[in-house]
C-alpha positions as CSV (number, residue, x, y, z in Angstrom):
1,X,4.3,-41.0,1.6
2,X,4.8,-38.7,3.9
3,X,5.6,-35.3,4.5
4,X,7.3,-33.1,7.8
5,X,6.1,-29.4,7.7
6,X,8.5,-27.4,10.0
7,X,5.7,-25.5,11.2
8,X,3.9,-27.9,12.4
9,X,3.2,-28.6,16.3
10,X,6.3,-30.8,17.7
11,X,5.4,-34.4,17.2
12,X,2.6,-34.1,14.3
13,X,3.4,-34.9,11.1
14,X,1.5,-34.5,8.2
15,X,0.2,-37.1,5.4
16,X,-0.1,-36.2,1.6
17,X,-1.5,-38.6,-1.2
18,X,0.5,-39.8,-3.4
19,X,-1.9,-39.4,-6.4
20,X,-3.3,-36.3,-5.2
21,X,-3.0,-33.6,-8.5
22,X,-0.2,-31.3,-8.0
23,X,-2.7,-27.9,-8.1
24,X,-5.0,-30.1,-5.1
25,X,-1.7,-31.1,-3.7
26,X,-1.0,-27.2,-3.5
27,X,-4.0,-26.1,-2.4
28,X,-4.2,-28.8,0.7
29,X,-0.9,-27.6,1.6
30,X,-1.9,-23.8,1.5
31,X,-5.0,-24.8,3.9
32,X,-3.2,-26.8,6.4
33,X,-1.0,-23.6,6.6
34,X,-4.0,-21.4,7.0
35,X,-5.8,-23.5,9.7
36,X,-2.0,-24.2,12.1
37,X,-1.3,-20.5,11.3
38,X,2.0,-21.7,9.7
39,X,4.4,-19.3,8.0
40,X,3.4,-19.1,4.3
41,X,6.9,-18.7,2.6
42,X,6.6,-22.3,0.8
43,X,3.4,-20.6,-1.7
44,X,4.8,-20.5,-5.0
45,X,5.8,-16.8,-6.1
46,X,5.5,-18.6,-9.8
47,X,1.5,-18.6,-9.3
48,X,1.3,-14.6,-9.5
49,X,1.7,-12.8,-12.8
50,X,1.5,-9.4,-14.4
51,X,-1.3,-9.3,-16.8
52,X,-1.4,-5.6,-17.9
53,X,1.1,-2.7,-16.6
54,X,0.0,0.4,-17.9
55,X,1.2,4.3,-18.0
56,X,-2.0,6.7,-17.0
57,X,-2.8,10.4,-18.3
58,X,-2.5,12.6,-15.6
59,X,-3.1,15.6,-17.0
60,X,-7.1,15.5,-16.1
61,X,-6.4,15.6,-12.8
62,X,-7.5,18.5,-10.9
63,X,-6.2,20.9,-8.1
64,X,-3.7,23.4,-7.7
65,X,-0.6,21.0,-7.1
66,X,-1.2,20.0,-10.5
67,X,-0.5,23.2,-12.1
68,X,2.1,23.6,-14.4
69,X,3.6,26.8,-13.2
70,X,3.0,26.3,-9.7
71,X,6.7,25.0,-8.3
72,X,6.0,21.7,-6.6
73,X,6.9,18.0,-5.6
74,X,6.1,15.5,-8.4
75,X,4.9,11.9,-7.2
76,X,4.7,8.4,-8.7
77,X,2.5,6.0,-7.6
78,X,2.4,2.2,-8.7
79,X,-1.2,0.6,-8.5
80,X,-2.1,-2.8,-7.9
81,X,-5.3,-5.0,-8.3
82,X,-5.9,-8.4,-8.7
83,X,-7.8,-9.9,-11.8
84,X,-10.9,-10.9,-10.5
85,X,-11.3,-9.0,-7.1
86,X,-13.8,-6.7,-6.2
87,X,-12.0,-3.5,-6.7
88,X,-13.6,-2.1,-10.5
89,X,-11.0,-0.3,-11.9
90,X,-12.8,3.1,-12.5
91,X,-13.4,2.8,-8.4
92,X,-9.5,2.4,-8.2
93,X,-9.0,5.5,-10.4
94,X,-11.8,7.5,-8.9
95,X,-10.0,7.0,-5.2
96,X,-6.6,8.0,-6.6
97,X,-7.6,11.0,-8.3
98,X,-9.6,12.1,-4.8
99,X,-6.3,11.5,-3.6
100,X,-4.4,13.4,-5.5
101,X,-6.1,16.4,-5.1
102,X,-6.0,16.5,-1.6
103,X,-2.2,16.3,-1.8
104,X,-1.9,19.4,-4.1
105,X,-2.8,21.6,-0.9
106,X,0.6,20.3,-0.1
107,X,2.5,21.3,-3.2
108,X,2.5,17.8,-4.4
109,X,1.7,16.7,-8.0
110,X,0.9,13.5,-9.7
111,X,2.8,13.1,-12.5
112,X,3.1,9.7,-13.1
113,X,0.6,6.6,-12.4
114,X,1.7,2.7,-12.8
115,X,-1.9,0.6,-13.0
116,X,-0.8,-3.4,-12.5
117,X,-3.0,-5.6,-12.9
118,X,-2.2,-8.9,-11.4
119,X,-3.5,-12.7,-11.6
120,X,-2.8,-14.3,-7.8
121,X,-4.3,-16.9,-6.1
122,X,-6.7,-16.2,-4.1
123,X,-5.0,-16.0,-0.7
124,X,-3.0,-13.3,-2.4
125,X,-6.1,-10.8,-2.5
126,X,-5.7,-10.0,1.2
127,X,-3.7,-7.6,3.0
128,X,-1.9,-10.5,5.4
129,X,2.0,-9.5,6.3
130,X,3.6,-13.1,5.5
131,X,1.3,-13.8,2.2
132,X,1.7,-9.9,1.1
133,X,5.2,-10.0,1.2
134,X,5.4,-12.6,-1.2
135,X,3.3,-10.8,-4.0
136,X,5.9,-7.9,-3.2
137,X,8.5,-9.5,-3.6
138,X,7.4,-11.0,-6.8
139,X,6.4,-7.8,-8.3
140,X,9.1,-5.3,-7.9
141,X,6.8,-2.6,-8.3
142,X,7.6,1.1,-8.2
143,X,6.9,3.3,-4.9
144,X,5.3,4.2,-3.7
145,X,3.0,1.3,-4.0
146,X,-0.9,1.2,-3.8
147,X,-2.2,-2.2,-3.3
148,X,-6.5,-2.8,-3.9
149,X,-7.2,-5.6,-2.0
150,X,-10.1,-7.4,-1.3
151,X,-9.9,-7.4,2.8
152,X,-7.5,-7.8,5.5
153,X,-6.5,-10.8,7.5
154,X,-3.8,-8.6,9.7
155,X,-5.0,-8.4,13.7
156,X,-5.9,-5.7,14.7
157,X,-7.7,-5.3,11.1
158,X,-7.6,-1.7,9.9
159,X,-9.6,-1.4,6.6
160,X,-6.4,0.5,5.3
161,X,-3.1,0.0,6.1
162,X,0.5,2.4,5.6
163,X,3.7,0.8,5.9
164,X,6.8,3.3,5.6
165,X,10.5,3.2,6.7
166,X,10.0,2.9,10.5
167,X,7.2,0.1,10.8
168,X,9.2,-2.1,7.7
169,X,12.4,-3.3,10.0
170,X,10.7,-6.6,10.1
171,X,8.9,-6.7,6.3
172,X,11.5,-4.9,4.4
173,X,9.5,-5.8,1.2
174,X,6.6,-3.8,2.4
175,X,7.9,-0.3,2.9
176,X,6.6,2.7,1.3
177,X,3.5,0.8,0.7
178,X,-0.6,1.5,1.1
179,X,-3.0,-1.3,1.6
180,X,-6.3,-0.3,1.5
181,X,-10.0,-2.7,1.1
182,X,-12.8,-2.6,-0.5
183,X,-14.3,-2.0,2.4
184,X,-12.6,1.0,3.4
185,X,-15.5,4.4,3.8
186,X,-14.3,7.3,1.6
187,X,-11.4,5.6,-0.3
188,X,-10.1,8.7,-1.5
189,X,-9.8,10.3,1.5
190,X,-8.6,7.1,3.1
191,X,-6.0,6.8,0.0
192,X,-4.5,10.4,1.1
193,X,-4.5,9.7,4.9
194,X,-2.6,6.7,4.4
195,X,0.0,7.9,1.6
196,X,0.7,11.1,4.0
197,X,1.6,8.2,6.4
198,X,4.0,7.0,3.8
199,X,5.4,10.1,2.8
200,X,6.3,12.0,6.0
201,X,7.0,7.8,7.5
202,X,5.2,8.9,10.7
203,X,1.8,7.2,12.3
204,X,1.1,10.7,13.8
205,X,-2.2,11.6,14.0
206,X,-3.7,15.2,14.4
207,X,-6.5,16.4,16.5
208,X,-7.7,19.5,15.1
209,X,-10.7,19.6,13.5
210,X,-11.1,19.2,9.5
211,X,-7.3,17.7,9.3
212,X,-6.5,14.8,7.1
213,X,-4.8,13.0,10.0
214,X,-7.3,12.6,12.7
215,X,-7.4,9.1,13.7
216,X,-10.8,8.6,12.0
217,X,-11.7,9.3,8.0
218,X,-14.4,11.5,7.0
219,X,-15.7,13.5,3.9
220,X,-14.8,16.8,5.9
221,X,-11.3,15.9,7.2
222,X,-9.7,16.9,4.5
223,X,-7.4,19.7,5.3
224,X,-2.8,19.4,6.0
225,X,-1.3,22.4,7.5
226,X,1.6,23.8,6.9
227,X,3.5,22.2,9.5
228,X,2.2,18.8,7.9
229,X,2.8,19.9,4.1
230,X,6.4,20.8,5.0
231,X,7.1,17.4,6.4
232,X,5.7,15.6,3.5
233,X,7.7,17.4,1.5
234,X,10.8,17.0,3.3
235,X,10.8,13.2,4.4
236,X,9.4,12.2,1.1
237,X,12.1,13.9,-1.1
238,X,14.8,12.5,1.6
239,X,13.2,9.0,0.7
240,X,13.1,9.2,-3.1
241,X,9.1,9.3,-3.1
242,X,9.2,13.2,-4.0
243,X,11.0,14.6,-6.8
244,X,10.8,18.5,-6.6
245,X,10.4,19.8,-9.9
246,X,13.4,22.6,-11.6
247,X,12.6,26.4,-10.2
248,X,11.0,24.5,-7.0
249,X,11.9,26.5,-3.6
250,X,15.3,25.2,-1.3
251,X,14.1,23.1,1.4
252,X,12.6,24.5,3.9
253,X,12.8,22.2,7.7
254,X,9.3,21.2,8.8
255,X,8.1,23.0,12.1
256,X,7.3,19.6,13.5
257,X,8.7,16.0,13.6
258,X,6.8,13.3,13.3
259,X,7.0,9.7,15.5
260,X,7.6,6.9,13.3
261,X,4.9,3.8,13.3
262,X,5.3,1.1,15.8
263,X,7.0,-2.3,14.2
264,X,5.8,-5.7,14.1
């Protein structure tokens, strides 16, 4: 028997075996799509499922956004990691809470955290746009949405990855979304760059010295201005990521605008 794969170069066709087990069968088929570079949309959605989903204590977390009687934004983040990759989830929880307290500067508390934890094949554990959007799709999780993968098979690679409104036209399913990898240096830090990505839905980078948003991560980069906090603010309340809490200030327009992300 044989088999045409649309994605195939114009006159090849490809052979399966008849007797071949349908898991083999499905795992030849995922390989011949890796090696040609075919689109991925025929792996079955089926294969991922939710193994634990699981509401977090927040209260521990430090920093002044997370004050009680301090007026501010309230956030929700969903995070996701696979069953069996190499992100342990006290590293997971260690990165978020880094990254939460870097926000408060910004008048932004967490209030609510969504751990997932997730059973995928393996193809699923990297950041790759057509393969990713699948596990999205299948998850329906809230945002924004932290994924913990294992690497990245995007070109250029970036060891973590923000996809807001403006670089989403193409990958709808991505949108308000962090990728980050194991690899990734200072994962809290990175966490925060990437989510203020998210949040004001700008790739805008800064080039004064100690700020967040300088192009490249490192354990003194650190600080937002205000500038920066009131465009977080703003663009993520305007996009359902921010709820400001009751007593909270009137919105206050940003000094700057930010440039969205290129698409792809």
């Amino acid at each position: 028997m044989y088999a045409e794969f649309p994605c195939l170069p114009a006159g090849k066709r490809a052979a399966t075996l008849p007797q071949m087990r349908p898991r083999l069968r499905y795992l030849a088929r995922a390989a011949l799509y890796a090696v040609l570079g075919c689109s991925v949309q025929m792996l079955p959605a089926a294969e991922i499922k939710v193994l634990e989903r699981q509401m977090l204590d927040v209260s521990r977390l430090q920093g002044d956004g997370n004050r009680r009687d301090v007026p501010v934004h309230e956030l929700k983040l969903t995070l996701v990691y696979f069953s069996g990759g190499n992100w342990p989830r006290d590293a997971i929880l260690q990165a978020t809470e880094e990254a939460a307290g870097i926000l408060s500067q910004c008048g932004v508390r967490l209030s609510q955290i969504e751990l997932m934890r997730v059973d995928a094949p393996q193809q699923f554990h990297d950041f790759h746009t057509p393969v990713s959007r699948l596990l999205a799709r299948a998850l329906h999780a809230g945002k924004p949405t932290l994924y913990f993968v294992s690497d990245t098979r995007q070109q250029p690679a970036f060891d973590a990855e923000a996809i807001g409104r403006g670089n989403s036209r193409t990958r709808p399913e991505l949108a308000d979304s962090v990728w980050i990898t194991r690899a990734a240096r200072d994962p809290g830090i990175a966490l925060a760059h990437e989510l203020v990505h998210v949040l004001m839905d700008s790739g805008e980078h800064a080039g004064e010295q100690g700020n967040l948003m300088r192009e490249d991560t490192a354990p003194e980069n650190t600080r937002l201005n205000a500038a920066q906090c009131a465009l977080i603010r703003e663009t993520g309340e305007k996009n359902g990521l921010l709820q400001r809490r009751a007593g909270s200030p009137g919105r206050t327009r940003p000094g700057v605008t930010g440039s969205q992300r290129g698409t792809s």
